[in-house]
PyMOL Python script that loads the backbone (N, CA, C, O; Angstrom):
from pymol import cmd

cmd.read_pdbstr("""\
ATOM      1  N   UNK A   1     -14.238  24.207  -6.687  1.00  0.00           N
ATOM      2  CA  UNK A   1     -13.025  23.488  -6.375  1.00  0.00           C
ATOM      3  C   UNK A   1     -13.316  21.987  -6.336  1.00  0.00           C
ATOM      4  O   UNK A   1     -14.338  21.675  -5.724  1.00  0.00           O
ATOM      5  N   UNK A   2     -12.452  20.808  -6.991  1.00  0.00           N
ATOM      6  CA  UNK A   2     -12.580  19.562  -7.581  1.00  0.00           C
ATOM      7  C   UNK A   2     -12.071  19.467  -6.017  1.00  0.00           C
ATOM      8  O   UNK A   2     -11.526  20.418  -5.455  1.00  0.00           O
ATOM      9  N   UNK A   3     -12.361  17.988  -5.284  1.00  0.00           N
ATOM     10  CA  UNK A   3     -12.189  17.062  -4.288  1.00  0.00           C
ATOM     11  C   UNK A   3     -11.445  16.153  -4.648  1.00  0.00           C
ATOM     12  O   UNK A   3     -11.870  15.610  -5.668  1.00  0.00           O
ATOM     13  N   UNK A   4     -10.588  15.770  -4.299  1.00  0.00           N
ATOM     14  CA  UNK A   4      -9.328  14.640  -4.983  1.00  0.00           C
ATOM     15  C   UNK A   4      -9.280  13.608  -3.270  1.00  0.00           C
ATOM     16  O   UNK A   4      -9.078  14.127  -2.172  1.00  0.00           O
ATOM     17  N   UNK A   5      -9.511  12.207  -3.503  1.00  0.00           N
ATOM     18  CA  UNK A   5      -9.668  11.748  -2.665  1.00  0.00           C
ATOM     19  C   UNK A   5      -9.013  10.347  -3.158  1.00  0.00           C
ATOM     20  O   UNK A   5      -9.426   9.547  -3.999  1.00  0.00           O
ATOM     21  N   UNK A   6      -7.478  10.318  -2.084  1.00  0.00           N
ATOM     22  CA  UNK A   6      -6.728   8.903  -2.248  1.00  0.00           C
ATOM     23  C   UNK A   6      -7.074   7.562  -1.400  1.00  0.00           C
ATOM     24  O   UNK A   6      -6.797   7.835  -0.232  1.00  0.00           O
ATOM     25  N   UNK A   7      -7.593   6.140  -1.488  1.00  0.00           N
ATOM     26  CA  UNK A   7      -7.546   5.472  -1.071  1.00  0.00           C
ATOM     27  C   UNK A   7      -6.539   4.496  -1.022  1.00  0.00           C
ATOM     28  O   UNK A   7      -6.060   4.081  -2.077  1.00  0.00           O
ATOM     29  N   UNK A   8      -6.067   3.976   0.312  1.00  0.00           N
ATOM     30  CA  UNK A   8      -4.765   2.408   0.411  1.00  0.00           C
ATOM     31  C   UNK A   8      -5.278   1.445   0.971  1.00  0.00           C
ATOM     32  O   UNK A   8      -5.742   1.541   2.107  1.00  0.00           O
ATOM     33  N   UNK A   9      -5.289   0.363   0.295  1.00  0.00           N
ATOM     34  CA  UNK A   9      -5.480  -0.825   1.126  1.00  0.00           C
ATOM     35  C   UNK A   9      -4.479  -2.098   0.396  1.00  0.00           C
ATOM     36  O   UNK A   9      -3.964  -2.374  -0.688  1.00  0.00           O
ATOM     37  N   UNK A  10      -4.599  -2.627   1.759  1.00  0.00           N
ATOM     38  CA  UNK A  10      -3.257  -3.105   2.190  1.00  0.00           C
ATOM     39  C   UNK A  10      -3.900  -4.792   3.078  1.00  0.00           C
ATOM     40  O   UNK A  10      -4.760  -4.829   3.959  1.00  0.00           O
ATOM     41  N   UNK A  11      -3.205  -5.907   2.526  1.00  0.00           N
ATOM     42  CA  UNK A  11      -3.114  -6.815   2.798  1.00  0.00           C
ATOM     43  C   UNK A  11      -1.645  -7.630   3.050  1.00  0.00           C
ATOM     44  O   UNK A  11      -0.551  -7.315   2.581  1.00  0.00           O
ATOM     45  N   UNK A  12      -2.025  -8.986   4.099  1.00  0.00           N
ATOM     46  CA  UNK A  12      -0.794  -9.724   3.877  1.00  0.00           C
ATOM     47  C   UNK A  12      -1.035 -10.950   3.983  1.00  0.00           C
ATOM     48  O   UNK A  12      -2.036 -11.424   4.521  1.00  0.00           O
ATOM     49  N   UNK A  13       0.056 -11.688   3.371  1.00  0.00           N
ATOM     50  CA  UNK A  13      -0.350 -13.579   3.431  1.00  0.00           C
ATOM     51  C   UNK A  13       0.829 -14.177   4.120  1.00  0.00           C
ATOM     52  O   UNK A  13       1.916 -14.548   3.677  1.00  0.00           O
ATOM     53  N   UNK A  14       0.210 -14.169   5.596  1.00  0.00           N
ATOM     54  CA  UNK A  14       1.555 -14.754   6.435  1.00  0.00           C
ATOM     55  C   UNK A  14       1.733 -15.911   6.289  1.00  0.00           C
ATOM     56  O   UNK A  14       0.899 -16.816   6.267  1.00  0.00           O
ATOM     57  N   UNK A  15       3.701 -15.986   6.092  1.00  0.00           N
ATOM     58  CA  UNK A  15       4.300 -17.101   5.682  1.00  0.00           C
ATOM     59  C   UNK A  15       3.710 -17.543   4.283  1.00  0.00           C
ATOM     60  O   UNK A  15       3.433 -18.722   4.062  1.00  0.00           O
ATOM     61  N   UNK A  16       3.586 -16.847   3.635  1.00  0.00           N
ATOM     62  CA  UNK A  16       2.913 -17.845   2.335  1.00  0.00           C
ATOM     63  C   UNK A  16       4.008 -18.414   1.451  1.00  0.00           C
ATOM     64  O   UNK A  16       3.968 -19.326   0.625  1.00  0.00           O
ATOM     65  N   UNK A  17       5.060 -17.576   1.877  1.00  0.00           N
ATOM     66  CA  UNK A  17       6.287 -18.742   0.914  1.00  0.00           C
ATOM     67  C   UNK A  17       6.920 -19.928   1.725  1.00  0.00           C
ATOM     68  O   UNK A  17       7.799 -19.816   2.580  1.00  0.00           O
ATOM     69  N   UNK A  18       6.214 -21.276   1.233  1.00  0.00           N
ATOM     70  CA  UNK A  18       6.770 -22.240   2.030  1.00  0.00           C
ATOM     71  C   UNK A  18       8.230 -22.479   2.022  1.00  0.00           C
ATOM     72  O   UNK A  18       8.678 -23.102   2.985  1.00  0.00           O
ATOM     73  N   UNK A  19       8.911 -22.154   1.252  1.00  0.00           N
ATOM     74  CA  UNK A  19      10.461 -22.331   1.689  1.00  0.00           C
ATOM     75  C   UNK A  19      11.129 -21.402   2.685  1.00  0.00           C
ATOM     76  O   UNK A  19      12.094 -21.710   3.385  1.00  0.00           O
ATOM     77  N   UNK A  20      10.555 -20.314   2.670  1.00  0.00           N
ATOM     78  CA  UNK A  20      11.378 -19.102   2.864  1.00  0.00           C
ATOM     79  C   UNK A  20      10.736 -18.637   4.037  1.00  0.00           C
ATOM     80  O   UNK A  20      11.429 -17.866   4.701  1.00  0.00           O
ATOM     81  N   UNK A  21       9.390 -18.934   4.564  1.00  0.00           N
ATOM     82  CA  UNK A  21       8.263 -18.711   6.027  1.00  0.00           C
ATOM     83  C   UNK A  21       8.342 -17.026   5.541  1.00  0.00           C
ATOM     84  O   UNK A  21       8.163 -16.292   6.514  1.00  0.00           O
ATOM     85  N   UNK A  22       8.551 -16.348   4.365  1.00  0.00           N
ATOM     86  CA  UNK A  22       8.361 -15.005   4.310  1.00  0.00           C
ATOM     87  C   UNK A  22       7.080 -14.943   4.066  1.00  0.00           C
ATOM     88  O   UNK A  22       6.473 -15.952   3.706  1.00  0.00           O
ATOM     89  N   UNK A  23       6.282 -13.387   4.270  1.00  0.00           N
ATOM     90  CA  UNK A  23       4.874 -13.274   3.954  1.00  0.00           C
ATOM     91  C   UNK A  23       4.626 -12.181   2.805  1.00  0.00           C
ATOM     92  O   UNK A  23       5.358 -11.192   2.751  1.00  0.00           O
ATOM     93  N   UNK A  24       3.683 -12.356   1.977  1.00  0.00           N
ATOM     94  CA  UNK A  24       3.929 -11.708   0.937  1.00  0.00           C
ATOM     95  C   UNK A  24       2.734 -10.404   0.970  1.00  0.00           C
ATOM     96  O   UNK A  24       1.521 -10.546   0.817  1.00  0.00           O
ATOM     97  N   UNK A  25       3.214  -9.576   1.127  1.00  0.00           N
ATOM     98  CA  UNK A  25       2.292  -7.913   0.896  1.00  0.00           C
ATOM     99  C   UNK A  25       1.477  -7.836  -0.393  1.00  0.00           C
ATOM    100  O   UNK A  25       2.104  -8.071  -1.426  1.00  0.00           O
ATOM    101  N   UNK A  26       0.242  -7.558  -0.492  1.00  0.00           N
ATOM    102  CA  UNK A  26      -0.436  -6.710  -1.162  1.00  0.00           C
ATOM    103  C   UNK A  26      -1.236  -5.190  -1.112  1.00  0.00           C
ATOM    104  O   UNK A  26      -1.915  -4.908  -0.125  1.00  0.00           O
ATOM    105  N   UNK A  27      -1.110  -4.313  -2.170  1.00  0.00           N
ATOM    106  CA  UNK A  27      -1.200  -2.757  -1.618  1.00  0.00           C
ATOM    107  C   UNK A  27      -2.069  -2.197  -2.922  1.00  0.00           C
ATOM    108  O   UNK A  27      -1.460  -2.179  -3.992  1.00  0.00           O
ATOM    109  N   UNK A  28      -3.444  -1.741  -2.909  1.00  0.00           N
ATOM    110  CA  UNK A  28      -3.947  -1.339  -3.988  1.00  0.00           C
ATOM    111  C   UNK A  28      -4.109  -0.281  -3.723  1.00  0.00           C
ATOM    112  O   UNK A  28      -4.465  -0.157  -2.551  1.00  0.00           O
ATOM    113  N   UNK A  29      -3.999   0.871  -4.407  1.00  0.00           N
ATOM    114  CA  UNK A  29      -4.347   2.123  -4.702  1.00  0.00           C
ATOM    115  C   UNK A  29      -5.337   3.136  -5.351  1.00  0.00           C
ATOM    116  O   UNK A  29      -4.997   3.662  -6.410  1.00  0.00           O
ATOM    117  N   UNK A  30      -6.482   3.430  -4.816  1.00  0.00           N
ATOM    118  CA  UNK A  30      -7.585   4.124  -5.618  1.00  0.00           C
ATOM    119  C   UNK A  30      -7.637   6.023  -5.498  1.00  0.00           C
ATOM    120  O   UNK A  30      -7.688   6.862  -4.599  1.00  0.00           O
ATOM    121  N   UNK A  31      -7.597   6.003  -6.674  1.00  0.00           N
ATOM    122  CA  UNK A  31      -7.756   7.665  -6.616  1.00  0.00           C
ATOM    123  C   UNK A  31      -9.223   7.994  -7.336  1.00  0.00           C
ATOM    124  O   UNK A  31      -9.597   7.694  -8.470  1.00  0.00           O
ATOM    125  N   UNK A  32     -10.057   8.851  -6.082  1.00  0.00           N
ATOM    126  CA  UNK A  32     -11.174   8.930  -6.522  1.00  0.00           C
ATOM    127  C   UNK A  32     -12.098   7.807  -6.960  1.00  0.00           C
ATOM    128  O   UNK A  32     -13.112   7.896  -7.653  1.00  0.00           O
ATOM    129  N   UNK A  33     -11.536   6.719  -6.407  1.00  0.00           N
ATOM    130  CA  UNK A  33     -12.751   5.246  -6.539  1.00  0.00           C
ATOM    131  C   UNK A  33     -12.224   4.691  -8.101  1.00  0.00           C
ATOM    132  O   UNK A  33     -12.858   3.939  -8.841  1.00  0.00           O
ATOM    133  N   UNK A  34     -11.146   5.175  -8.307  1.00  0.00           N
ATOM    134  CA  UNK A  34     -10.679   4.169  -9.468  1.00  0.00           C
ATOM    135  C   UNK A  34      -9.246   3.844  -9.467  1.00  0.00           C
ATOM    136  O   UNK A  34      -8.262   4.584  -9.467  1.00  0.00           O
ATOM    137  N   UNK A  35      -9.354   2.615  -9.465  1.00  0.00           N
ATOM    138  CA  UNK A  35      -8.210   1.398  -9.187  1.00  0.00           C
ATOM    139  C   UNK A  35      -6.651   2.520 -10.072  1.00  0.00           C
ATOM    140  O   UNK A  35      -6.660   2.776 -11.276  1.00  0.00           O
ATOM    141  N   UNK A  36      -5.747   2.892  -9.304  1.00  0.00           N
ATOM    142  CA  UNK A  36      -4.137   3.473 -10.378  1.00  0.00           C
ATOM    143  C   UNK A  36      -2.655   2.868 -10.216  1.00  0.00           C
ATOM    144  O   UNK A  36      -1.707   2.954 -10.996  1.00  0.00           O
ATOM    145  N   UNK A  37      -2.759   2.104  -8.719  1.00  0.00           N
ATOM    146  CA  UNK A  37      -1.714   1.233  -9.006  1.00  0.00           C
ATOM    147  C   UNK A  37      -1.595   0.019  -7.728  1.00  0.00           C
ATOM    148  O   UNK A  37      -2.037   0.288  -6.611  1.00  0.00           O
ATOM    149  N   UNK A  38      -1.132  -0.955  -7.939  1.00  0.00           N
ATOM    150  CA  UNK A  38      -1.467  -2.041  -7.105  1.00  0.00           C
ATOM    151  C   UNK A  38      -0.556  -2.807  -7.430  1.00  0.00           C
ATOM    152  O   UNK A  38      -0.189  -2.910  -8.600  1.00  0.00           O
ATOM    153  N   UNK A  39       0.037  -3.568  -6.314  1.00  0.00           N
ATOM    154  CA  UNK A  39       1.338  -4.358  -6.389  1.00  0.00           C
ATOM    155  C   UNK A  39       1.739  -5.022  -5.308  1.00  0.00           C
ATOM    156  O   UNK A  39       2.019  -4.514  -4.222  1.00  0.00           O
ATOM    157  N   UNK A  40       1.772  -6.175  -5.595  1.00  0.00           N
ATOM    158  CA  UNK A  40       2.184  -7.696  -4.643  1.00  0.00           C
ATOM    159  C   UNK A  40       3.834  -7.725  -4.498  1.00  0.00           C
ATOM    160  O   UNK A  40       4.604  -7.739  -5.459  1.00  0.00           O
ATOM    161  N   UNK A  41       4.271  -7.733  -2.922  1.00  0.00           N
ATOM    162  CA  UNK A  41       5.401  -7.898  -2.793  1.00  0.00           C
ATOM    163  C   UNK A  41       5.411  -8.839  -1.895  1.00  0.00           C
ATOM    164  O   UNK A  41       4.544  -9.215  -1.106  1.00  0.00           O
ATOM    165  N   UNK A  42       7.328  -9.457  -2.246  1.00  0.00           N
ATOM    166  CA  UNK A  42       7.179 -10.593  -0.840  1.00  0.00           C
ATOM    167  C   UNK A  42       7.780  -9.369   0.324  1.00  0.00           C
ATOM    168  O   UNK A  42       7.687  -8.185   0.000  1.00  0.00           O
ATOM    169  N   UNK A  43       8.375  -9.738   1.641  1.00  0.00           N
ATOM    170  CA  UNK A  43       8.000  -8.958   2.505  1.00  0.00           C
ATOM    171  C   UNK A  43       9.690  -9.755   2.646  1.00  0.00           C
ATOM    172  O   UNK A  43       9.965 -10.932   2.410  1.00  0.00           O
ATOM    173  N   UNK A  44      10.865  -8.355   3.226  1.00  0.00           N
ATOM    174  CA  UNK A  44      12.274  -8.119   3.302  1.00  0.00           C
ATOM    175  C   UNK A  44      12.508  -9.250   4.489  1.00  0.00           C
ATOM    176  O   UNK A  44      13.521  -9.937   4.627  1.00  0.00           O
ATOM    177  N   UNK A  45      11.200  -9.274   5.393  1.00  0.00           N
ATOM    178  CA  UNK A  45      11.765  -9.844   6.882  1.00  0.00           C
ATOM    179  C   UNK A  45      10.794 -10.777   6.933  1.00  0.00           C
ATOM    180  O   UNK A  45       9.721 -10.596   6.360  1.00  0.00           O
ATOM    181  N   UNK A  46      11.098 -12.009   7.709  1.00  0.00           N
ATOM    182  CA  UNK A  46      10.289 -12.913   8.590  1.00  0.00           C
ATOM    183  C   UNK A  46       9.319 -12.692   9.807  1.00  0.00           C
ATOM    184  O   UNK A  46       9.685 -12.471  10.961  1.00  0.00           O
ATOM    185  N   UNK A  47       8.402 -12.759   9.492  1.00  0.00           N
ATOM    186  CA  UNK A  47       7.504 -12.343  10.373  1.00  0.00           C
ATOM    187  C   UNK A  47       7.135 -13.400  11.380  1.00  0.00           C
ATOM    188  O   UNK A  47       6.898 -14.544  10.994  1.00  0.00           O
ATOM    189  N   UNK A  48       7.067 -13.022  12.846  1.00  0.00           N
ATOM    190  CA  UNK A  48       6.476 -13.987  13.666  1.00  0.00           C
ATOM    191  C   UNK A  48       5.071 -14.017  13.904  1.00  0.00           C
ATOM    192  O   UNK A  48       4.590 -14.949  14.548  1.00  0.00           O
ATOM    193  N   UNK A  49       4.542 -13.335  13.570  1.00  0.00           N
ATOM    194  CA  UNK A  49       3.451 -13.591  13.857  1.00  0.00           C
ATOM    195  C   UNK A  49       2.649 -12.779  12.780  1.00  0.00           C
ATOM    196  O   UNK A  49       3.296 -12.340  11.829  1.00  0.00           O
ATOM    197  N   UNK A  50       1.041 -12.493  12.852  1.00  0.00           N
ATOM    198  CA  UNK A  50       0.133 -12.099  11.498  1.00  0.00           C
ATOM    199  C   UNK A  50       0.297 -11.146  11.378  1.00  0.00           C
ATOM    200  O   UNK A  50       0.493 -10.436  10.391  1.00  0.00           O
ATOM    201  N   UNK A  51       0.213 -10.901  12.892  1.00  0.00           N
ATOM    202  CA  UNK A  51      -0.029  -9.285  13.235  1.00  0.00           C
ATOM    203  C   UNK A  51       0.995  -8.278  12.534  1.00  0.00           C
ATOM    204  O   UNK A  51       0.799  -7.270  11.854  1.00  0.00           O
ATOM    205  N   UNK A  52       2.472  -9.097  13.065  1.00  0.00           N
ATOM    206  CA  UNK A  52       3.538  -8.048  12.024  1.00  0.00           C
ATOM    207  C   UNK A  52       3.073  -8.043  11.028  1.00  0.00           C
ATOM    208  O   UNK A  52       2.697  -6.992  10.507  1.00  0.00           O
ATOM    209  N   UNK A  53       2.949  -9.269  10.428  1.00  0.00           N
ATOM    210  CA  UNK A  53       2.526  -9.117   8.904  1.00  0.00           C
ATOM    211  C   UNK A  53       2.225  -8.373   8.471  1.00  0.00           C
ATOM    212  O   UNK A  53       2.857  -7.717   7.643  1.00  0.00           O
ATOM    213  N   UNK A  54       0.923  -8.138   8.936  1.00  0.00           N
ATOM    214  CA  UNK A  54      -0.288  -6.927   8.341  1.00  0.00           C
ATOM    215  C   UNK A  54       0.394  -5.720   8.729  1.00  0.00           C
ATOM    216  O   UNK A  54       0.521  -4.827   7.891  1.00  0.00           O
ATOM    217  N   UNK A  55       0.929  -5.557  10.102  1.00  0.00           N
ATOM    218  CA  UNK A  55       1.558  -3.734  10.276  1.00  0.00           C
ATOM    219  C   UNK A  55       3.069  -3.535   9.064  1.00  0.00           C
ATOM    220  O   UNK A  55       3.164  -2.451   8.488  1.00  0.00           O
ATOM    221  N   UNK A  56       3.981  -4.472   8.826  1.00  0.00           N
ATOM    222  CA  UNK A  56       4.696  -4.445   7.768  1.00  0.00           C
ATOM    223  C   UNK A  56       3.730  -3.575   6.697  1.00  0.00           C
ATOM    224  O   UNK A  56       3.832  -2.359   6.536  1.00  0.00           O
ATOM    225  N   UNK A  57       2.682  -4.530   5.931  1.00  0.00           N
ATOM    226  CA  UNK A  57       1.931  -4.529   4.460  1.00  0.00           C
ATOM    227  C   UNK A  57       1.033  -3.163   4.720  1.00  0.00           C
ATOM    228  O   UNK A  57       0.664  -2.480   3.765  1.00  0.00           O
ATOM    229  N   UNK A  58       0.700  -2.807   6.127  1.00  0.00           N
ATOM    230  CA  UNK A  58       0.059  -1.437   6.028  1.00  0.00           C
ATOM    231  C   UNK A  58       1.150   0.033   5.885  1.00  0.00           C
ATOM    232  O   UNK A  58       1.201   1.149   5.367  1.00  0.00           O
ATOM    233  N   UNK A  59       1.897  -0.885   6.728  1.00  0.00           N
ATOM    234  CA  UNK A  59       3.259   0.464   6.854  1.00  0.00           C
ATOM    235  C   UNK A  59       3.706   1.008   4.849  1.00  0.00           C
ATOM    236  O   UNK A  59       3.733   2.134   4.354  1.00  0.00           O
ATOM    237  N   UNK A  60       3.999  -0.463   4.157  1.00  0.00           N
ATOM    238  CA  UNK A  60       4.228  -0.329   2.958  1.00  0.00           C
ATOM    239  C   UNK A  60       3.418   0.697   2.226  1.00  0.00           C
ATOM    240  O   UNK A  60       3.696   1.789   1.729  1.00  0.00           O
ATOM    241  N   UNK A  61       2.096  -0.162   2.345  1.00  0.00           N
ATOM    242  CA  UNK A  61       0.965   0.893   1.643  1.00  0.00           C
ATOM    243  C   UNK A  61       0.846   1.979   2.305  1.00  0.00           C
ATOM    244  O   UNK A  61       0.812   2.783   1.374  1.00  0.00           O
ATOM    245  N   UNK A  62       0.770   2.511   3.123  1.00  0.00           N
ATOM    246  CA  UNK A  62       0.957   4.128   4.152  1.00  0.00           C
ATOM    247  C   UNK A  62       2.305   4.724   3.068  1.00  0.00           C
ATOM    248  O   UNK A  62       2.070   5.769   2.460  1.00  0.00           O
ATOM    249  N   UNK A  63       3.112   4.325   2.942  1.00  0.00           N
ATOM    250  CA  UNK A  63       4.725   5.034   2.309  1.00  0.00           C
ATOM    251  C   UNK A  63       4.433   5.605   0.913  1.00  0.00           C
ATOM    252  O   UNK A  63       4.677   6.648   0.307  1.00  0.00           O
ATOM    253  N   UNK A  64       3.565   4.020   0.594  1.00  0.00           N
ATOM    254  CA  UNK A  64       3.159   4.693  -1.041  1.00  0.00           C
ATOM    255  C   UNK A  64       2.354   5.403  -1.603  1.00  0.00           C
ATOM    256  O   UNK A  64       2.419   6.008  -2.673  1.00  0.00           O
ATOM    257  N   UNK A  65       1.326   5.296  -0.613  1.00  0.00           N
ATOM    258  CA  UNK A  65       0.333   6.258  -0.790  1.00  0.00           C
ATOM    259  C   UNK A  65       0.839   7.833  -0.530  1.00  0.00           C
ATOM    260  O   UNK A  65       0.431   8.597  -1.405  1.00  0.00           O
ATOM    261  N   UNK A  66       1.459   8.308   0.263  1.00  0.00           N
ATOM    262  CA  UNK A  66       2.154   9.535   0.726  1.00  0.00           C
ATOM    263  C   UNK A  66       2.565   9.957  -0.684  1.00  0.00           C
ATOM    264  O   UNK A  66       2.226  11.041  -1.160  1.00  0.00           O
ATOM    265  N   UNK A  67       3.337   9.023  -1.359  1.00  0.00           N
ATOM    266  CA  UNK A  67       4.325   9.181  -2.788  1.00  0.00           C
ATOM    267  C   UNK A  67       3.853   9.321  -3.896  1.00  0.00           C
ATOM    268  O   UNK A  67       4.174  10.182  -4.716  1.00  0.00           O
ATOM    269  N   UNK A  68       2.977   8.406  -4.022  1.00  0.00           N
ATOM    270  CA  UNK A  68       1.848   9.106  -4.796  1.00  0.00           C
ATOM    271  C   UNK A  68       0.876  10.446  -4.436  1.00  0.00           C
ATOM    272  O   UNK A  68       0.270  11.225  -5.172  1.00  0.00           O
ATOM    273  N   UNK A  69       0.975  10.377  -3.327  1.00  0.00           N
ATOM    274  CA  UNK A  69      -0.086  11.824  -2.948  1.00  0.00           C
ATOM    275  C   UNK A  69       0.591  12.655  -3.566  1.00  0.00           C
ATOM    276  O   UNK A  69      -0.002  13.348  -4.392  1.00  0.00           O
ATOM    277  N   UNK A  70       1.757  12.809  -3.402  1.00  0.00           N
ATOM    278  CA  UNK A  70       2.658  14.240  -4.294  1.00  0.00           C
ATOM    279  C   UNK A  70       2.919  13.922  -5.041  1.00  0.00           C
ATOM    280  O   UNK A  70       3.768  14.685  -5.503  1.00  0.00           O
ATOM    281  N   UNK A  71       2.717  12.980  -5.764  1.00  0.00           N
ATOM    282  CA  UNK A  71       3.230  12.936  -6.884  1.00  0.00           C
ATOM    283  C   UNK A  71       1.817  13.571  -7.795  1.00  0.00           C
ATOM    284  O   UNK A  71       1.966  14.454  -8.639  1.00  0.00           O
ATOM    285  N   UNK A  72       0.463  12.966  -7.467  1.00  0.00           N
ATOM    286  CA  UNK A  72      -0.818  13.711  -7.595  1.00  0.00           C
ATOM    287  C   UNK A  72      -0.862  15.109  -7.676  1.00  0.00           C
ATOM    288  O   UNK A  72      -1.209  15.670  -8.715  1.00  0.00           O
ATOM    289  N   UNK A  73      -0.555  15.684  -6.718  1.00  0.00           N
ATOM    290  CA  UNK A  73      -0.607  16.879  -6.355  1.00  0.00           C
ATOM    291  C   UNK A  73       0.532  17.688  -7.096  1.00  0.00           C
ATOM    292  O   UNK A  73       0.207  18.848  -7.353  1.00  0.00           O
ATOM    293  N   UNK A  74       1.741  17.329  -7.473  1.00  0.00           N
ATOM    294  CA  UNK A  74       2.376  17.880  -8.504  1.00  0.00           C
ATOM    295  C   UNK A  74       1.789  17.960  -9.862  1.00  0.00           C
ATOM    296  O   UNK A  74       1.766  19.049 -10.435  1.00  0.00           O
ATOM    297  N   UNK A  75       1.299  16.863 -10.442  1.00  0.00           N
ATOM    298  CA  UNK A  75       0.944  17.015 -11.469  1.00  0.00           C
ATOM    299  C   UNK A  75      -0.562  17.605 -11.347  1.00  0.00           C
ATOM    300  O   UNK A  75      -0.631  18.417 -12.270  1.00  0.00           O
ATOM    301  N   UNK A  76      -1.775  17.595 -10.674  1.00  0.00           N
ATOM    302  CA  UNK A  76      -2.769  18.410 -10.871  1.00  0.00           C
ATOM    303  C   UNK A  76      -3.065  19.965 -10.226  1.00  0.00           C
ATOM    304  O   UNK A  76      -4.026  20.731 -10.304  1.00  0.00           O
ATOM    305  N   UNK A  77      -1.693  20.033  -9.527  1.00  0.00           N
ATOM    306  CA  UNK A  77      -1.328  21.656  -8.767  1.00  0.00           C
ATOM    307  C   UNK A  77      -2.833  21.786  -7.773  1.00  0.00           C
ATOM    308  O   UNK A  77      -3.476  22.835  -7.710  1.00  0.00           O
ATOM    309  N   UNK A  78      -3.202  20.571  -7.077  1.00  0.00           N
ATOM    310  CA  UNK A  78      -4.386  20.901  -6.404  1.00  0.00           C
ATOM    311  C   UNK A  78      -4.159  20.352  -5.440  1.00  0.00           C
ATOM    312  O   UNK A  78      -3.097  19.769  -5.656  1.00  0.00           O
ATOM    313  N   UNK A  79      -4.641  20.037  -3.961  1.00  0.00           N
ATOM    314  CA  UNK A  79      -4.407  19.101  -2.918  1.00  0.00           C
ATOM    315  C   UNK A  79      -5.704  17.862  -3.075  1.00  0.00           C
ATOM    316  O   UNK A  79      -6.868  17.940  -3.469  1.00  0.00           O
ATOM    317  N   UNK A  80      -4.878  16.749  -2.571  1.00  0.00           N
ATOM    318  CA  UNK A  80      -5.470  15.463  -2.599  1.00  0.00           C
ATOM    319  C   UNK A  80      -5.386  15.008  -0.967  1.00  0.00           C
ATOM    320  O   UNK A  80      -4.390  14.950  -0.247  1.00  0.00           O
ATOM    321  N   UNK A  81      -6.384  14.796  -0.746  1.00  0.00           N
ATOM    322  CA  UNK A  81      -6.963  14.034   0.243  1.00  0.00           C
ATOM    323  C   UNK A  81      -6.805  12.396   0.512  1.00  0.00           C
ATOM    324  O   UNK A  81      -7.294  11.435  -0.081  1.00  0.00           O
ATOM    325  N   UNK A  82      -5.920  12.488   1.651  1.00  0.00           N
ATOM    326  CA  UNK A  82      -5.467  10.883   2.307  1.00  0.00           C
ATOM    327  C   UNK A  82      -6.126   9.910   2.719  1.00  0.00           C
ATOM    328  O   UNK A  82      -5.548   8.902   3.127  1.00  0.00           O
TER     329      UNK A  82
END
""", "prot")
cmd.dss("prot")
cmd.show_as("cartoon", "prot")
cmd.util.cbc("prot")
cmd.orient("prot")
């Protein structure tokens, strides 16, 4: 039996849009130690402080990773590991 193992990581750049004081999310995705999808967003709300920041940009990457997990697991009919 094959081991299917998903990694998320998850960054944020508080306030990095100087007009707007929004902070912008980054979320990379590794399945089995190779890079499958990764994507920079700005972030819906104003953050006061870093800390939201980062729990926003982890919460994001936590959602997508889930979505991809089944989406994995549909297409290889096997379970993948979070």
């Amino acid at each position: 039996m094959v081991t299917y193992h998903l990694d998320s990581v998850s960054d944020a750049d508080w306030a990095g849009q100087r007009q707007t004081r929004r902070s912008i999310s980054s979320v990379q995705m590794y399945f089995s130690g190779s890079l499958v999808a990764s994507h920079v967003r700005t972030q819906k709300s104003i953050a006061l402080s870093s800390g939201e920041s980062e729990f926003v940009a982890m919460v994001s990457g936590a959602t997508e990773s889930v979505h991809l997990k089944d989406c994995l697991e549909f297409i290889l009919g096997d379970e993948v590991a979070v």
